[in-house]
ROMIVEX-786592 format. One line per field, with one value per residue (C-alpha): residue number from 1; residue in three letters; z, x, y. Coordinates in steps of 0.05 Angstrom, whole numbers. Each point is the difference from the previous one (the first is absolute). Layout:
N
pos: [NUM ...]
code: [ALA ...]
up: [Z ...]
east: [X ...]
north: [Y ...]
REM end
This chain:
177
pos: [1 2 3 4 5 6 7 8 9 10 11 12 13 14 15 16 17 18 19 20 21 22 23 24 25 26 27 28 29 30 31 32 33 34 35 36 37 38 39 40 41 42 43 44 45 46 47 48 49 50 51 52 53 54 55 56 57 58 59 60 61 62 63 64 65 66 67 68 69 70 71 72 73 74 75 76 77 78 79 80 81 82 83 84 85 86 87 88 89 90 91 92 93 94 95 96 97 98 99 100 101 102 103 104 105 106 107 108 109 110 111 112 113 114 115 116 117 118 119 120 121 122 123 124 125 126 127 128 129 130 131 132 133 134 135 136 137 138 139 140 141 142 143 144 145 146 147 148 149 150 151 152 153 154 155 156 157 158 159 160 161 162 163 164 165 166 167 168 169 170 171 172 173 174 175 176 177]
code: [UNK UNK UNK UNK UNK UNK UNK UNK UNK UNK UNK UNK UNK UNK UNK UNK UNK UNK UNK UNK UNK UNK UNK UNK UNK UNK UNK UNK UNK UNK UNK UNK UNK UNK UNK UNK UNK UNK UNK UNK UNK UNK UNK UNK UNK UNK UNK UNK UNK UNK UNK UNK UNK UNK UNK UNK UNK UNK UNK UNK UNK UNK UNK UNK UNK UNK UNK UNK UNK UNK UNK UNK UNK UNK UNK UNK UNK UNK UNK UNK UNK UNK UNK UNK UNK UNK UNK UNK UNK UNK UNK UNK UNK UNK UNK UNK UNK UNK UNK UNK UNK UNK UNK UNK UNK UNK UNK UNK UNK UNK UNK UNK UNK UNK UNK UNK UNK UNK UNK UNK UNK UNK UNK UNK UNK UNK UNK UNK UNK UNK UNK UNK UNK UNK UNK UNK UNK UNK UNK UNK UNK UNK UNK UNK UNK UNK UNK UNK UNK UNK UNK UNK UNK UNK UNK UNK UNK UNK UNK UNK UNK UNK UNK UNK UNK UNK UNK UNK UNK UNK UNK UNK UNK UNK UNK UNK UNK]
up: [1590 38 -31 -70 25 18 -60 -50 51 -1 -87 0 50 -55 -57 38 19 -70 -30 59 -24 -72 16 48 -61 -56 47 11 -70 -30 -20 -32 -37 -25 -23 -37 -22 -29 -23 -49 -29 -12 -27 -48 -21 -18 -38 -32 -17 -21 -49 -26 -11 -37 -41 -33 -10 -38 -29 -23 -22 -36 -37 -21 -29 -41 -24 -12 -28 -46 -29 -11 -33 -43 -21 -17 -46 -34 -11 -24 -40 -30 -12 -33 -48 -8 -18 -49 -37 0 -36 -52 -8 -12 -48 -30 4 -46 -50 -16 -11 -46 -38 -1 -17 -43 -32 84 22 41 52 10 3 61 26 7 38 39 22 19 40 40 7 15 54 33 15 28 45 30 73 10 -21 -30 -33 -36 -23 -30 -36 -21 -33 -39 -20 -16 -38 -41 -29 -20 -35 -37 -11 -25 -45 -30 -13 -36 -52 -6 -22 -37 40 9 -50 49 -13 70 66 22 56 39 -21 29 61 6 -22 68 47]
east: [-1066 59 52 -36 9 68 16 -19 36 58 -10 -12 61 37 -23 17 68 19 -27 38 54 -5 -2 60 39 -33 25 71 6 -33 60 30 -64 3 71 -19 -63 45 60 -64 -13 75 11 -71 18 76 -26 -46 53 51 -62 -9 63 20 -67 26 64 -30 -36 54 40 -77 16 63 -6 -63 39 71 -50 -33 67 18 -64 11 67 -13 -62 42 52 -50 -31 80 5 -62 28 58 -34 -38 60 33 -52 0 69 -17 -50 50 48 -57 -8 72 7 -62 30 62 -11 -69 1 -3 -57 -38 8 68 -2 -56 40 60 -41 -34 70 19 -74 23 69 -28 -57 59 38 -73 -5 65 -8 82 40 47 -52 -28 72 10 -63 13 61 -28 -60 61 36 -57 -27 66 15 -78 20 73 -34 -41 57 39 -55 -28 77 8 60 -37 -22 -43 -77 -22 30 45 33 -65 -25 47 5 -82 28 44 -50]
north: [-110 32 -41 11 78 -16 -32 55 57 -52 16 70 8 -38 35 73 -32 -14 66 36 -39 14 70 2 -31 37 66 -27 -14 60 32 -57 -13 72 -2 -69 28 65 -54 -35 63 32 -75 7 70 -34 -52 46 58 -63 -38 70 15 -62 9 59 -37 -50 47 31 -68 -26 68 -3 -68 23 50 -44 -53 54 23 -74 -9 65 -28 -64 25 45 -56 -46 48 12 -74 1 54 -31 -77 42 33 -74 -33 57 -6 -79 14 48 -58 -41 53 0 -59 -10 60 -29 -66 7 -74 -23 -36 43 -59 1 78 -11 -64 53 49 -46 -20 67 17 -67 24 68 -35 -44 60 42 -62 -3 -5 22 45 -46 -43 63 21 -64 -2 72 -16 -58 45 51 -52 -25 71 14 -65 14 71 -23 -55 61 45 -53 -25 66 29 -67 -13 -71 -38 -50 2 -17 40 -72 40 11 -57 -40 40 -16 -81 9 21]
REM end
């Protein structure tokens, strides 16, 4: 029983030695624990201050772009909705384009008078679709080009300047495309 009595003294010497132990160092090291303990919190408040701060920031970018992105918007609706205006006053001019030249030329088939505006609404639709700016120049001057040679085909039989029965100028411009 004595060495069973030893034993667990032998323990509870050990276990007092070690808490004795992790007191000296937990006293020797108290300041250092404090200043670490005070360095976590200065470096928490930091990172806090710093997330906040670039919050706003972003904030502030997230808002600008809304706003750059909502003038773009703005702009592009209103140039859309000019295009749209502007498609619209084309094909009237087209379909003014047909009615001249049914007046003009009132023995035409009404065939060939829709074959020669159809012409010009593809002309007219090649040019809408240009994805460059070159492309659409090019197919602006043909569609230039062509309602000039229909109007100029109009003027001429209507002043019997011409005596031909059938507009052969835009006809054969229509032959070359």
């Amino acid at each position: 029983m004595i060495t069973l009595k030893n034993r667990v003294l032998a323990l509870l010497k050990l276990f007092h030695t070690i808490k004795d132990e992790n007191l000296h160092w937990r006293t020797a090291n108290q300041d250092q624990q404090a200043q670490l303990k005070h360095r976590r919190v200065l470096a928490e408040k930091t990172l806090e201050a710093d997330l906040k701060k670039k919050s706003v920031q972003l904030t502030h970018e997230i808002t600008l772009l809304r706003t750059k992105n909502e003038t773009e918007l703005t702009m592009f609706k209103t140039r859309c909705k000019q295009d749209i205006k502007d498609y619209k006053q084309y094909l009237a001019a087209l379909d003014q384009l047909k009615r001249s030249i049914q007046a003009s030329y009132t023995h035409l088939p009404e065939a060939v008078a829709f074959t020669i505006h159809h012409h010009a609404k593809h002309l007219l639709n090649q040019m809408w679709e240009a994805e460059d700016f070159e492309n659409r120049m090019h197919h602006e001057i043909q569609l230039i080009n062509f309602m000039t040679t229909v109007h100029e085909d109009a003027r001429l039989h209507l002043e019997g300047v011409s005596t031909e029965k059938l507009p052969e100028r835009t006809l054969s411009l229509i032959q070359r495309k």
